[in-house]
C-alpha positions in Angstrom: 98.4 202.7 120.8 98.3 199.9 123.2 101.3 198.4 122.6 103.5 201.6 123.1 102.2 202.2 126.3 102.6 198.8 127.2 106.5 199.1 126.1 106.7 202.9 128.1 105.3 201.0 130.9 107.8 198.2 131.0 110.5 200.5 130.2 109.9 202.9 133.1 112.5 203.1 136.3 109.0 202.6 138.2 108.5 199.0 139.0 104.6 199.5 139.0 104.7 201.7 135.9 103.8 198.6 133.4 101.1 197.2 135.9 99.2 200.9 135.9 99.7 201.2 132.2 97.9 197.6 132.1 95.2 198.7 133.8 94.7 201.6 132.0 94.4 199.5 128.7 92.6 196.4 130.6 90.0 199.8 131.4 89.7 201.1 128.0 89.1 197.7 126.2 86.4 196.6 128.9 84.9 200.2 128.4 84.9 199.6 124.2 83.3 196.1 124.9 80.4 197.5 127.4 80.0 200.2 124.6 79.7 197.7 121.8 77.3 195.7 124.2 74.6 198.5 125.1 74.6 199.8 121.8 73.1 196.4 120.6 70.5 196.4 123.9 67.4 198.0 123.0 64.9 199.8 125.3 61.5 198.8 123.6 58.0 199.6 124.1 55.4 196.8 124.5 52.9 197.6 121.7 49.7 196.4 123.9 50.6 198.5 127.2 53.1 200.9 126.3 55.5 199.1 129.2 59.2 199.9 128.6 60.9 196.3 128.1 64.6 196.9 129.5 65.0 193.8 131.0 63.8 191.9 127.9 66.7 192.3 126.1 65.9 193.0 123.3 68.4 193.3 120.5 69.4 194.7 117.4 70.3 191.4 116.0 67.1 189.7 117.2 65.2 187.6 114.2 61.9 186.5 115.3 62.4 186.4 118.5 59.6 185.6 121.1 59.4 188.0 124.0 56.6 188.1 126.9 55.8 191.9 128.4 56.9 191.9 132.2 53.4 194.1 132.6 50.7 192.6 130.9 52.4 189.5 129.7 51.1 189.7 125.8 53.3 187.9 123.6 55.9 190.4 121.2 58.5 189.1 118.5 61.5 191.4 118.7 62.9 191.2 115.3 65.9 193.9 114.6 65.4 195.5 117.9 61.4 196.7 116.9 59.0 195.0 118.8 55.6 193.9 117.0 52.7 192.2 118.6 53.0 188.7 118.0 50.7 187.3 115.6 49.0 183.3 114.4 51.8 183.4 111.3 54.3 183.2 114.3 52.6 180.1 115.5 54.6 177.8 113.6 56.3 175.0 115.6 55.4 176.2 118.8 54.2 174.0 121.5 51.4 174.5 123.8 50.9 179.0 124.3 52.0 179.2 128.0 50.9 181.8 130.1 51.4 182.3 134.2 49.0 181.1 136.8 48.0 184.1 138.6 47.7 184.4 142.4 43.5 184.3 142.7 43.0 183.4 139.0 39.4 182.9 138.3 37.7 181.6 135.4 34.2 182.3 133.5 31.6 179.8 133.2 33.5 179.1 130.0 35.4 176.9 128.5 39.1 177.9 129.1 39.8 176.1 125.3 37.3 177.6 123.1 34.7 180.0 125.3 31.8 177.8 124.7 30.0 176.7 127.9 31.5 174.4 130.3 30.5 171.2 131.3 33.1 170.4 134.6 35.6 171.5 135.7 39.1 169.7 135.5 42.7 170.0 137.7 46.7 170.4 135.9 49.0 169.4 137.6 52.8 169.2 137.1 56.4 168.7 138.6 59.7 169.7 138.1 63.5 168.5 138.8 65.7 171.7 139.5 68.6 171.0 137.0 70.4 174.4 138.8 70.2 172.9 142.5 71.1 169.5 140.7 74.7 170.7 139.9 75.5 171.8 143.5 74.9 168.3 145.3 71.4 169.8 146.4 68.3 167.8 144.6 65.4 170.0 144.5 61.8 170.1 143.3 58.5 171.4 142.9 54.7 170.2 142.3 52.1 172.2 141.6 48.4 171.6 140.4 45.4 173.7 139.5 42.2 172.5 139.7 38.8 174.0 138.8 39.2 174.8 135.3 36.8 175.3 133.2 36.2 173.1 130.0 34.0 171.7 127.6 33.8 167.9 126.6 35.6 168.6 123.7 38.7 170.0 125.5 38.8 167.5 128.6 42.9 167.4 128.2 43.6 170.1 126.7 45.0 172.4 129.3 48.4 171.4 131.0 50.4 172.9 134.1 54.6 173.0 133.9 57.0 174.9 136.2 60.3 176.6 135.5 63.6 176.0 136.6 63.4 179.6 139.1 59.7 178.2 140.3 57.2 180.4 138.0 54.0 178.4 137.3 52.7 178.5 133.5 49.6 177.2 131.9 50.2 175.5 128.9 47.1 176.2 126.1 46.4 174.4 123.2 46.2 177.7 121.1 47.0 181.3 121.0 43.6 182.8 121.2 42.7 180.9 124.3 45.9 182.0 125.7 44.9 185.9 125.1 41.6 185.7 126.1 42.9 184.2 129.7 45.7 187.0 130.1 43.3 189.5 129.4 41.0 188.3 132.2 44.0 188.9 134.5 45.3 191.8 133.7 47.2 193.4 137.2 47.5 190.3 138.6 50.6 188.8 140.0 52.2 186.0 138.6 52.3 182.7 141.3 56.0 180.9 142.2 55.9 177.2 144.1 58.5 177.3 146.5 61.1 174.7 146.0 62.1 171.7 148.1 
């Protein structure tokens, strides 16, 4: 089909006939392709929130794939385009369960570890090279910290800051159930950025 109207085109008295006939096929194949592609997007539903997740991208040819809800920022796996909550037997070889820092977080007199009482209070802090900004002669960075977080003696170290590449700001837990319990005190909250210098 597409190479006979290629050949009508090039064999017309018109001198623009094989350039609109190559459009018209240039048209149809991108069309196809842009099919093809949204067929494979899914529009999924976060099981915790009921959020629809259409900038997730989630897949039909997803395996195990960790995904974070934009709304209330559980964890999911999308794994064949379902979406399931995600679970401690997907905890292997993951490290440090990061969540964002929240504009006005604030913490129980608890530890932010493992919920037993705290003893002090200690500060994250972290800082980032921006690879992006990098590649366009332009060297950019961020810091951030956090201070007054809530721990016992047991988990002195155990909470960590890091920022990513577009400036979001994530707290890095030790394990998955201190992550939840911390997202679910925050619930509505917005997400902080560190501006980038």
């Amino acid at each position: 089909m597409i190479v006979p109207a290629l050949v009508a085109g090039v064999g017309s008295k018109s001198e623009t006939a094989w350039l609109e006939t190559a459009s018209y096929v240039v048209a149809g194949l991108l069309t196809v392709v842009l099919a093809w592609w949204s067929m494979r997007q899914m529009v999924a539903t976060c099981p915790h929130c009921g959020k629809r997740l259409e900038a997730a991208a989630v897949t039909a040819t997803d395996k195990a794939v960790r995904v974070e809800c934009e709304a209330c920022f559980e964890w999911l796996v999308s794994d064949g385009g379902m979406l399931r909550p995600w679970g401690a037997g997907d905890a292997a070889g993951v490290q440090g369960f990061t969540a964002p820092v929240f504009e006005g977080s604030r913490w129980p007199n608890e530890c932010a570890v493992c919920g037993a009482p705290a003893t002090h209070g200690v500060e994250a802090k972290a800082r980032t090279v921006h690879v992006a900004a990098a590649l366009v002669g332009k060297l950019g960075s961020s810091t951030a910290s956090l201070g007054g977080i809530p721990v016992c003696d047991e988990h002195d170290e155990a909470m960590g800051l890091e920022i990513e590449q577009l400036g979001a700001v994530r707290l890095v837990f030790p394990d998955y159930a201190a992550r939840r319990r911390y997202v679910a005190r925050h619930q509505g909250m917005i997400p902080a950025t560190v501006a980038q210098r």
